[in-house]
DRENDO-1510 file (C-alpha; in Angstrom, 1 decimal, always signed):
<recs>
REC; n; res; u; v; w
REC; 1; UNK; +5.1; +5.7; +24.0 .
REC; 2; UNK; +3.1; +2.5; +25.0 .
REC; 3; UNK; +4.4; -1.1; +23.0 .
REC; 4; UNK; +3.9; -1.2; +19.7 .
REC; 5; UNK; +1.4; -4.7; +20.5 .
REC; 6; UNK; -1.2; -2.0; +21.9 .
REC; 7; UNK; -0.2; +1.1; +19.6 .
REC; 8; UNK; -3.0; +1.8; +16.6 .
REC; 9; UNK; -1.4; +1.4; +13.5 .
REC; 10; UNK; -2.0; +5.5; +13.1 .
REC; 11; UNK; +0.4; +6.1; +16.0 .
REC; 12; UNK; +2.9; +3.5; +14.3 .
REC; 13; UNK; +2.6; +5.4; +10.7 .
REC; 14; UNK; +3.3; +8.9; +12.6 .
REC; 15; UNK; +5.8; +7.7; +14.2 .
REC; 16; UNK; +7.7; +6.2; +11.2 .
REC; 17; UNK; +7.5; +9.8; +9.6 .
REC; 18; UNK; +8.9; +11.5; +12.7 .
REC; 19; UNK; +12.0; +9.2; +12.5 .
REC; 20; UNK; +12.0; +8.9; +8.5 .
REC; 21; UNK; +11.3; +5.3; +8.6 .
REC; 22; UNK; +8.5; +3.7; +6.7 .
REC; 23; UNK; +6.2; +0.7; +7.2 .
REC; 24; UNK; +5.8; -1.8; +4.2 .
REC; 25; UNK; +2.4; -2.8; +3.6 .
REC; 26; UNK; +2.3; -7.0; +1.4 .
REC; 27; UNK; -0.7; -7.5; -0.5 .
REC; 28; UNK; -2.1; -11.2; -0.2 .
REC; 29; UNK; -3.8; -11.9; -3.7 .
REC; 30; UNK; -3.7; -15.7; -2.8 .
REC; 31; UNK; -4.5; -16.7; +0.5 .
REC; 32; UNK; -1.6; -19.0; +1.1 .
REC; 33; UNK; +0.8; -16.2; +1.0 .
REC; 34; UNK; -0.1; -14.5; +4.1 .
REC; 35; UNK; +1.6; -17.1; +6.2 .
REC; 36; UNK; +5.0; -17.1; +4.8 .
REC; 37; UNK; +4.9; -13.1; +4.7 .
REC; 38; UNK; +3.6; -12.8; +8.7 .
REC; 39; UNK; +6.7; -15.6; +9.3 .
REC; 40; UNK; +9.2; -13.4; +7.6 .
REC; 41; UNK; +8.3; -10.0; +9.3 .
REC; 42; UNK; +7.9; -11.8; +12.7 .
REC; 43; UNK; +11.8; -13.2; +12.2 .
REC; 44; UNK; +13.3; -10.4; +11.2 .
REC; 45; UNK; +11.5; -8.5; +14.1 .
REC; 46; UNK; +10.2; -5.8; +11.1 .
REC; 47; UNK; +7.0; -4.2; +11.5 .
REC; 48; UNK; +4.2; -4.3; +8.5 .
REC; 49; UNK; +1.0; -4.4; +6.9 .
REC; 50; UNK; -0.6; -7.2; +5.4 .
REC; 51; UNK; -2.7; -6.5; +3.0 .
REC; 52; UNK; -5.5; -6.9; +0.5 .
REC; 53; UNK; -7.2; -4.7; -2.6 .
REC; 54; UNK; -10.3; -5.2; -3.9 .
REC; 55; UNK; -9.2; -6.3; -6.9 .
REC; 56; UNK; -7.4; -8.6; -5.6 .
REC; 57; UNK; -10.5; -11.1; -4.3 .
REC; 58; UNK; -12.4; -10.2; -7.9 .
REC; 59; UNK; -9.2; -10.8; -10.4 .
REC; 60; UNK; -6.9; -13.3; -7.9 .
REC; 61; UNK; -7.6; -15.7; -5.3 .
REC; 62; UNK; -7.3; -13.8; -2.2 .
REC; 63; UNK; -11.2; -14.8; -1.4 .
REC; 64; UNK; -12.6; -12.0; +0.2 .
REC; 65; UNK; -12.3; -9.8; +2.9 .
REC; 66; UNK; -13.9; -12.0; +5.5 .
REC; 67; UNK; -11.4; -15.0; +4.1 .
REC; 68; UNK; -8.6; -12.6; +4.6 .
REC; 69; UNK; -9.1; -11.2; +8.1 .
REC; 70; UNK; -10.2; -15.1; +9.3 .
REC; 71; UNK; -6.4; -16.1; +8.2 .
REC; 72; UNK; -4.7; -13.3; +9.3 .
REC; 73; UNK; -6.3; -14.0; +13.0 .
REC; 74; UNK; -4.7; -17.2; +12.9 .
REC; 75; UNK; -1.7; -15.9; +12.3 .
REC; 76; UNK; -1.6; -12.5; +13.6 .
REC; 77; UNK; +1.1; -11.0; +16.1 .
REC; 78; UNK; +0.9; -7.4; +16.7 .
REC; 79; UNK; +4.3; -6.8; +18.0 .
REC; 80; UNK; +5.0; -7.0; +14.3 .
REC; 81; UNK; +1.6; -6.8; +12.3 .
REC; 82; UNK; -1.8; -4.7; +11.7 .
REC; 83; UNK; -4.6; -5.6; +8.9 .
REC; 84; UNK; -5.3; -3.2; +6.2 .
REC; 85; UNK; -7.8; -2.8; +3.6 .
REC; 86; UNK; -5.6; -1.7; +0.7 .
REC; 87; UNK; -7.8; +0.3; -2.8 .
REC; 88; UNK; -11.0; +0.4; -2.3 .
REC; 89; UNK; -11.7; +2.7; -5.6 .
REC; 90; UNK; -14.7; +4.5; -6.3 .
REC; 91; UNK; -13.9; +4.0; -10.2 .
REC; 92; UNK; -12.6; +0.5; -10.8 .
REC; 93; UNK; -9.6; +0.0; -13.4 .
REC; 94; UNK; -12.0; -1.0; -15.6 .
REC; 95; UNK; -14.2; +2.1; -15.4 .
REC; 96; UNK; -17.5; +0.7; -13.2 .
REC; 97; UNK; -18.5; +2.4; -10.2 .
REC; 98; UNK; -18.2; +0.3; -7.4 .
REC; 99; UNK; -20.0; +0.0; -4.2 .
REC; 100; UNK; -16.8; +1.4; -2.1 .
REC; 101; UNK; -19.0; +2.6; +1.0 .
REC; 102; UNK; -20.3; -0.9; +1.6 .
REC; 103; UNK; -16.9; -2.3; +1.4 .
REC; 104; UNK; -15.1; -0.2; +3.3 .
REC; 105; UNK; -17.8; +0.0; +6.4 .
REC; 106; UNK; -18.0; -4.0; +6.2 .
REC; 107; UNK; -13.9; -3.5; +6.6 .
REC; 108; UNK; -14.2; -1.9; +10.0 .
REC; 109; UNK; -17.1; -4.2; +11.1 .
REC; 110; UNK; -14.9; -7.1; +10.3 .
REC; 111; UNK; -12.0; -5.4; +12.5 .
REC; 112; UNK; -9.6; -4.3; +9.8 .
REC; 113; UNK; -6.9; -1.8; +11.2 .
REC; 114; UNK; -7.0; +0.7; +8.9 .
REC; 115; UNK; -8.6; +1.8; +5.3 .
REC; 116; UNK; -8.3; +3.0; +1.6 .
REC; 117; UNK; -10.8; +5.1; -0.2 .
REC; 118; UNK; -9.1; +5.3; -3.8 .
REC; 119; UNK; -11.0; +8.5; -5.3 .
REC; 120; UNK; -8.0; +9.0; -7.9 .
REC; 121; UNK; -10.3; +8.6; -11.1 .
REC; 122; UNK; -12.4; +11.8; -9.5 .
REC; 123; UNK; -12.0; +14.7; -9.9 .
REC; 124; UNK; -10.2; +16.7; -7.5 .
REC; 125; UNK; -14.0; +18.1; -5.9 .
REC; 126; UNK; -15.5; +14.6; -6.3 .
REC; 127; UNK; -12.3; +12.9; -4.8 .
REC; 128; UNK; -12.4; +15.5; -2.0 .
REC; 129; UNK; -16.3; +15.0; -1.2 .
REC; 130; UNK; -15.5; +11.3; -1.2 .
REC; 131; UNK; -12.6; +10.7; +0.9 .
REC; 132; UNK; -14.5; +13.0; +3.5 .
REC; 133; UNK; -17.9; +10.5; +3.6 .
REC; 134; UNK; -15.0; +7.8; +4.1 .
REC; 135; UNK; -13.0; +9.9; +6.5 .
REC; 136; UNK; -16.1; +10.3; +9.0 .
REC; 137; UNK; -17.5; +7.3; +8.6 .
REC; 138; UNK; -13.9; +5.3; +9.8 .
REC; 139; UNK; -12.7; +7.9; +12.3 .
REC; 140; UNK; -16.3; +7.4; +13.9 .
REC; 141; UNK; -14.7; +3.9; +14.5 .
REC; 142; UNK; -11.2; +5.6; +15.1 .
REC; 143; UNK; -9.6; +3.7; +12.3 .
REC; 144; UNK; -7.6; +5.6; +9.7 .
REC; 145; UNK; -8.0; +6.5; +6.5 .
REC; 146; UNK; -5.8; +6.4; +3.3 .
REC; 147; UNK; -6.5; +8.2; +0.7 .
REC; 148; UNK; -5.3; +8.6; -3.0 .
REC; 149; UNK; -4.3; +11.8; -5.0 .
REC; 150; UNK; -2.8; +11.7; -8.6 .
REC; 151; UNK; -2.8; +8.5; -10.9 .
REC; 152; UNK; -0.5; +6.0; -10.1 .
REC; 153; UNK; -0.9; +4.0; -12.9 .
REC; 154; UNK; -0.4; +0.2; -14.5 .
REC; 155; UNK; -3.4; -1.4; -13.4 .
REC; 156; UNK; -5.7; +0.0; -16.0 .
REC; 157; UNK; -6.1; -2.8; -19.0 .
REC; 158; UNK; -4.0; -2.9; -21.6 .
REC; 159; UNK; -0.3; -1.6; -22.3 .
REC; 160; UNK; +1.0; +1.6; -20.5 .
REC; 161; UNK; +2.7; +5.0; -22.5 .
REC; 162; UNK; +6.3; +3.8; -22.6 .
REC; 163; UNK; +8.1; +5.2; -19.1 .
REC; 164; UNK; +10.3; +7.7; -20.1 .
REC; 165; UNK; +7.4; +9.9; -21.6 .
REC; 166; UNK; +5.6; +9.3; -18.3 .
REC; 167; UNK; +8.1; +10.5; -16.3 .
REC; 168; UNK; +9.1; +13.0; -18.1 .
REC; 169; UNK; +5.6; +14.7; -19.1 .
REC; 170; UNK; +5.1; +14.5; -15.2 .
REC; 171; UNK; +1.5; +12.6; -16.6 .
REC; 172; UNK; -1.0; +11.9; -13.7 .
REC; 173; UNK; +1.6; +13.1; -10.9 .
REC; 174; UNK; +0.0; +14.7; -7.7 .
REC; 175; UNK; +0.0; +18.4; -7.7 .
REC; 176; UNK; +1.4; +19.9; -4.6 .
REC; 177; UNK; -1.2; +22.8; -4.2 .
REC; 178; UNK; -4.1; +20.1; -4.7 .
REC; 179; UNK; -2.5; +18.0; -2.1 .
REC; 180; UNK; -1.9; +20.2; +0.2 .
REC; 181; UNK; -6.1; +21.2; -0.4 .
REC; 182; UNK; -7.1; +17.8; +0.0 .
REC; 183; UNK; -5.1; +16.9; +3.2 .
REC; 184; UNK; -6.7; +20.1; +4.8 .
REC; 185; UNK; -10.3; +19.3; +3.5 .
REC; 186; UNK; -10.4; +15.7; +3.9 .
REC; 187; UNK; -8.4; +15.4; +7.6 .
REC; 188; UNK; -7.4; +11.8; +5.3 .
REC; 189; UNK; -4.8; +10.6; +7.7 .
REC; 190; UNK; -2.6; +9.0; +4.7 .
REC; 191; UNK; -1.8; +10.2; +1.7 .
REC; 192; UNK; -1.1; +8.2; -1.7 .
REC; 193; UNK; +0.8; +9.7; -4.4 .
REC; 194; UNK; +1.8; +9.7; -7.8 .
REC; 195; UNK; +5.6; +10.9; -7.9 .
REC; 196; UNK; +6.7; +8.7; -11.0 .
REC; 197; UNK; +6.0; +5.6; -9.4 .
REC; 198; UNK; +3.5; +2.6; -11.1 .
REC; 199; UNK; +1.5; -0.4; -10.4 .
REC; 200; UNK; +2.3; -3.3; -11.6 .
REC; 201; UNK; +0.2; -5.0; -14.2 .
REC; 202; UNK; -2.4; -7.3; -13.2 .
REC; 203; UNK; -4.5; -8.3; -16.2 .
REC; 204; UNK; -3.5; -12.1; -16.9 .
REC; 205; UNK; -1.7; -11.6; -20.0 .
REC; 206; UNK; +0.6; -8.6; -18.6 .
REC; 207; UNK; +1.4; -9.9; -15.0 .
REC; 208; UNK; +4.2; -12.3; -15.9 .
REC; 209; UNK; +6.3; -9.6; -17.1 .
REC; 210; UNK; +9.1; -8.2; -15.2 .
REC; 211; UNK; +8.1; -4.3; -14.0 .
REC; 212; UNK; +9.3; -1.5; -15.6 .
REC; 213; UNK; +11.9; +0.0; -13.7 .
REC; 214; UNK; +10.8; +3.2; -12.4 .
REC; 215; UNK; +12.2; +6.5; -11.0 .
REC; 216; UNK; +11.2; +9.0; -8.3 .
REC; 217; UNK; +11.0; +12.7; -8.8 .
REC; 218; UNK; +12.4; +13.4; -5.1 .
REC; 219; UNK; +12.4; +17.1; -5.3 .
REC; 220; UNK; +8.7; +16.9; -6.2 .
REC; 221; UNK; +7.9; +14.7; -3.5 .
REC; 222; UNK; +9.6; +17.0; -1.0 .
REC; 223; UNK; +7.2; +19.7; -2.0 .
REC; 224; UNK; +4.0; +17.4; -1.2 .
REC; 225; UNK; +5.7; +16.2; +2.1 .
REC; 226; UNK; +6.5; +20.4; +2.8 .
REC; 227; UNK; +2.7; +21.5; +1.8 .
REC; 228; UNK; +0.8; +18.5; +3.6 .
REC; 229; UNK; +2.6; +17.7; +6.3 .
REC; 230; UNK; +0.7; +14.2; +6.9 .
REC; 231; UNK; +2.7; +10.7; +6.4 .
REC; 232; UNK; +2.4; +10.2; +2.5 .
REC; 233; UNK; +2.4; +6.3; +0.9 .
REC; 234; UNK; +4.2; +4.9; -2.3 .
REC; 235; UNK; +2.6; +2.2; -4.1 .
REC; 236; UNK; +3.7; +0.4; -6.7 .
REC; 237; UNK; +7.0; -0.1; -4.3 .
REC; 238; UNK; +9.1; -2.9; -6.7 .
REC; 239; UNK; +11.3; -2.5; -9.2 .
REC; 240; UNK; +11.9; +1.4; -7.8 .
REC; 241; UNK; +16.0; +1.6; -7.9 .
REC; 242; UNK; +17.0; +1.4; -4.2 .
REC; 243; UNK; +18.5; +5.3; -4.3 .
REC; 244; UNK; +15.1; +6.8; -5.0 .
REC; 245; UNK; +13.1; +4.2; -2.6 .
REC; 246; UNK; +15.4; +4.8; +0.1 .
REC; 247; UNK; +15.5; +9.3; +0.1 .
REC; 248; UNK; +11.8; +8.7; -0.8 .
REC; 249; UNK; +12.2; +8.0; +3.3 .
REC; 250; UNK; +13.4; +10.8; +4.3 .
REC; 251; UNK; +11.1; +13.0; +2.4 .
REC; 252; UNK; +7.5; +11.8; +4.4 .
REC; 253; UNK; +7.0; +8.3; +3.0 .
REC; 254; UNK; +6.0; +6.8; +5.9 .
REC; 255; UNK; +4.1; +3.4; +4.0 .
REC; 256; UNK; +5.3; +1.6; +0.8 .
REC; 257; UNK; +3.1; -0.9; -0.4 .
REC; 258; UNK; +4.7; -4.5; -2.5 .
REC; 259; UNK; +3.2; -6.5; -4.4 .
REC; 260; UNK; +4.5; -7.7; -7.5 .
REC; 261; UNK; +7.8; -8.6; -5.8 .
REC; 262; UNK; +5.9; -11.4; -3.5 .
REC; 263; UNK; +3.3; -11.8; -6.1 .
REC; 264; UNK; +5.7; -13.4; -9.1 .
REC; 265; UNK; +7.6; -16.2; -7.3 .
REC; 266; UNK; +4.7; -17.5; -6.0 .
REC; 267; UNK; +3.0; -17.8; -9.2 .
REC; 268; UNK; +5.8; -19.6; -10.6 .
REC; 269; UNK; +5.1; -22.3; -8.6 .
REC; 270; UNK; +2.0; -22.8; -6.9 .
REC; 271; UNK; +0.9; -25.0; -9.6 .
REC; 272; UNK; +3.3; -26.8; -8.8 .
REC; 273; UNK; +3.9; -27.1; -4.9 .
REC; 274; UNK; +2.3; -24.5; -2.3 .
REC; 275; UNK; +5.0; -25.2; -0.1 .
REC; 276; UNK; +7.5; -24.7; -2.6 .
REC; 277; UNK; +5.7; -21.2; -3.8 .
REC; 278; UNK; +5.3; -20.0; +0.2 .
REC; 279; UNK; +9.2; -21.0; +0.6 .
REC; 280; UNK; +9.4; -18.6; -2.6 .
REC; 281; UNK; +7.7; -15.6; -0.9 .
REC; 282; UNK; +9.3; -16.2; +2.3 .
REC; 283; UNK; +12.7; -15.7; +1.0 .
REC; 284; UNK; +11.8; -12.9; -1.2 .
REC; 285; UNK; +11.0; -10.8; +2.2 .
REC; 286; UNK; +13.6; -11.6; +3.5 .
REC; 287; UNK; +15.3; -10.4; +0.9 .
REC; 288; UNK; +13.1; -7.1; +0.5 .
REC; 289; UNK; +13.3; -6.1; +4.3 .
REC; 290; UNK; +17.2; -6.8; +4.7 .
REC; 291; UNK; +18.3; -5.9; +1.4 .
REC; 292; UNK; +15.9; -4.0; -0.4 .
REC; 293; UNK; +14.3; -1.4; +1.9 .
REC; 294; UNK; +16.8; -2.4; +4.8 .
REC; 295; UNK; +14.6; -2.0; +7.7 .
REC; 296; UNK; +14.6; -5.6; +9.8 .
REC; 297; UNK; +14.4; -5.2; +13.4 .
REC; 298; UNK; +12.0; -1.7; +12.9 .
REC; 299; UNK; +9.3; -2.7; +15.1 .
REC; 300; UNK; +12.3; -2.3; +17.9 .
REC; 301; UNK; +13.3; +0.8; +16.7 .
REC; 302; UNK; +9.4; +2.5; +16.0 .
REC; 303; UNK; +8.2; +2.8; +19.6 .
REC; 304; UNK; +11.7; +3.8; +21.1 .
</recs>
């Protein structure tokens, strides 16, 4: 296979499944975090994704996208990095309709490496009917296309249904039949999906708090991965106990997105020192890629 400097990130994401490896994807809500997140996959020679949601230039301080895809070509290296547009929902956590086809075509003008049409509030139809408008319009451009199936939820306002019924009601977890529909209709080239995992909280008076712990049902995602066959994605990605994150792997999650993880140190002390908070992030990936999801040195091992 060619190097992974002149590999799209679709070949990169495949090729993680084939091997049962996965590529994290960092979500930059303020701006100065992209640099100490690039540093710390560059050194430890680990391939991701930096990323940003659109709620995270409307409710943090991440800019825009234009502000985010200027830095990250400053600091770019793509032995080691791609840019990706992370939910782009067509219902907003706070129930609007939002203009999603504007923002994700103005994604791919501005060069962004791949793209996610969230169509989860939908119904399965309208979701399907969706992600396919999306799906043409970026494989016109030949970028790919992630797509959402199931609720994964915590970013709605106010307080989630304690965890345990969650989980154990199976509420708003992606149904193996529908998935495997969707895939086939939409041609989405990721998958998204709701397995037991959550989001982490993001209205100002919740996103302090510590993340509920949360749990996987494995045997349900090796159904999806059976029935679809395409690399699937976990959001949500901290605070999942290490066993579940790491046979989540080898059952077709091929991209796991963190945020909160990154997100809380650096809040504790940007008001403080920037440099201080960056420090803060840095040494929480190096943490999370060593430690966490052990994969440093993947980007050395994914086009082998």
């Amino acid at each position: 296979m060619k190097k992974i400097s002149e590999a799209s990130v679709r070949d990169i994401i495949k090729k993680a499944k084939s091997k049962g490896m996965v590529v994290p994807g960092f979500n930059i809500p303020y701006l100065p975090m992209m640099k100490p997140v690039v540093q710390a996959l560059v050194d430890t020679k680990t391939f991701g994704l930096i990323m940003v949601a659109r709620l995270e230039w409307l409710k943090f301080q991440s800019g825009s996208m234009i502000q985010i895809r200027d830095e990250y070509e400053k600091l770019k290296n793509l032995n080691f990095t791609r840019l990706h547009l992370d939910h782009v929902p067509v219902i907003d956590e706070d129930n609007l309709v939002t203009e999603f086809e504007k923002i994700i075509s103005e994604a791919i003008e501005l060069g962004y490496n791949s793209v996610m049409i969230d169509g989860s509030r939908l119904s399965l139809e309208e979701n399907i009917k969706q992600t396919k408008k999306i799906v043409a319009l970026a494989h016109q451009a030949n970028i790919p296309v992630e797509a959402e199936l199931g609720a994964v939820l915590g970013h709605e306002a106010g307080p989630l249904p304690p965890y345990e019924d969650l989980f154990a009601s199976g509420k708003g977890f992606t149904d193996p039949e529908e998935a495997k529909q969707f895939a086939q209709e939409t041609q989405a080239d990721w998958l998204s999906v709701a397995i037991g995992n959550i989001h982490g909280a993001i209205s100002a008076a919740m996103r302090e708090q510590k993340k509920v712990e949360a749990r996987l049902d494995i045997a349900h995602l090796a159904t999806i991965n059976y029935l679809t066959g395409i690399p699937l994605v976990l959001h949500g990605g901290t605070g999942i106990r290490k066993e579940y994150i790491m046979q989540s792997f080898q059952q077709g999650i091929s991209k796991i997105n963190i945020a909160t993880a990154i997100r809380q140190p650096y809040e504790k002390l940007m008001n403080t020192s920037v440099k201080k908070a960056q420090e803060a992030v840095y040494n929480e990936m190096i943490h999370i890629l060593q430690n966490e999801l052990e994969i440093a040195g993947s980007a050395l091992k994914l086009m082998d």
